[in-house]
N, C-alpha and C positions, 0 to 999 in steps of 0.2 A: 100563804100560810106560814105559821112560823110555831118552832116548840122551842121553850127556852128549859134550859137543866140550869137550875141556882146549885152552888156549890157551899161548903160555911165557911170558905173564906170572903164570902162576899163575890165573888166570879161567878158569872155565867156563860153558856156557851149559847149562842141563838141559830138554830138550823131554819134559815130561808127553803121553802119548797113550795110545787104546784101536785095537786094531783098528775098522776101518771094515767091518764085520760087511755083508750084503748088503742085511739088513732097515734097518740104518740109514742106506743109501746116498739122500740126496732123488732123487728122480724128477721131470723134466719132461716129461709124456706127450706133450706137442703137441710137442716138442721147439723151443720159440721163448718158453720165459719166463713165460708167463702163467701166474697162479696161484702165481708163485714169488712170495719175499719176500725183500729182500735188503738188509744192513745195513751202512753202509760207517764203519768202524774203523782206528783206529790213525793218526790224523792225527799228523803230527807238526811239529815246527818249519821243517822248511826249505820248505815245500809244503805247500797244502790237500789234498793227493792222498791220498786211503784207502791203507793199506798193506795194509790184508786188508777182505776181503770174506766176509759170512754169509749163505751162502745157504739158505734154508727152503723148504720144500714143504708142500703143503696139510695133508701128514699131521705135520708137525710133523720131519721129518727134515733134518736141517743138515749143513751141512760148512766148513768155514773157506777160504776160498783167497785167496791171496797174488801180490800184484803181482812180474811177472817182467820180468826183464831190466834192466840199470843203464842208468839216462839221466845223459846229461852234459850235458846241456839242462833245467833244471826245466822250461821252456815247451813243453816236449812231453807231461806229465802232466796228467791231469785233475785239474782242481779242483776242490774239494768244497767250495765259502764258508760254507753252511750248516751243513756237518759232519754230515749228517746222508744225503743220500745222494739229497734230494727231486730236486734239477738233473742229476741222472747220468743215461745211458741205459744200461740194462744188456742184453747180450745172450748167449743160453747156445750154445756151440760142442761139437763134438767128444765127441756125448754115447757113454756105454757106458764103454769104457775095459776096465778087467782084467774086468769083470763082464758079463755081455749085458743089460742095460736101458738107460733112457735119462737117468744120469747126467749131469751136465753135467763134461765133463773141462778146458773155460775157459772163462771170459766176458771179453768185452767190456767196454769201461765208458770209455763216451764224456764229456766236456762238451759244455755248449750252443756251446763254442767249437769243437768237430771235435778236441781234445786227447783223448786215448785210451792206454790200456795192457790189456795180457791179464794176467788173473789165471788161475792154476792150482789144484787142491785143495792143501792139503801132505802132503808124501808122507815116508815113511821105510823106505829100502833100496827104493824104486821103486812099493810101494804106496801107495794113498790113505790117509791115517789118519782117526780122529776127534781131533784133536786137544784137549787140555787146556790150554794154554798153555806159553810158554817164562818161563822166569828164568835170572838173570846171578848167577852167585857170583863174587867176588873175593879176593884171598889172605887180605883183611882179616874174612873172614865169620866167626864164630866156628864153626861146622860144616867150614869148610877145615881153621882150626888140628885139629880133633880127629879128623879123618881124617887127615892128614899122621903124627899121634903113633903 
């Protein structure tokens, strides 16, 4: 599946996904993290701070979630110097959600300094997805000119 956001510049961004199926939802049975696996992504220039997080479970079940909320302070974000996710403390919140088990619906994600943000799964029309990735087309892409024709 795919949802595409047109922009008026002529840009679009297109979100690749599958349903988030029950069997693929991760489970955190103790509901407190352990046994989970979690991979922080999407660093980017203005800040060490992860922009998404992958969370795994023992069975090999994942899900993507994404930092929420705009900071107008970078010094309120956790930072990630390693990039890699070793220094973070991660913690699972709010489990279950549209489904009755014990998904986690946010984490935590502290530094060793007390700097913290909640991540969420990503959702499309209010459900959890599995998501595929997004990409950015612009007017200049040769697939815009021949859809435009």
């Amino acid at each position: 599946m795919q949802k595409v956001t047109k922009y008026d510049d002529g840009s679009r961004d297109i979100h690749t996904y599958e349903e988030m199926t029950p069997e693929k939802r991760p489970q955190d049975p103790h509901m407190d993290g352990t046994g989970l696996r979690f991979e922080a992504r999407e660093h980017h220039g203005l800040d060490l701070c992860p922009e998404a997080i992958i969370l795994t479970d023992a069975e090999g079940r994942h899900c993507t979630y994404v930092a929420q909320g705009k900071f107008s302070d970078e010094a309120e974000r956790p930072q990630d110097s390693d990039r890699d996710g070793r220094s973070l403390h991660f913690e699972t919140l709010e489990h279950g959600g549209e489904h009755p088990d014990k998904m986690p619906q946010a984490l935590r994600v502290t530094d060793p300094q007390g700097r913290s943000c909640l991540y969420r799964p990503i959702t499309e029309d209010g459900k959890v997805v599995d998501s595929r990735g997004y990409r950015r087309e612009t007017p200049d892409w040769p697939g815009q000119r021949a859809e435009a024709a």
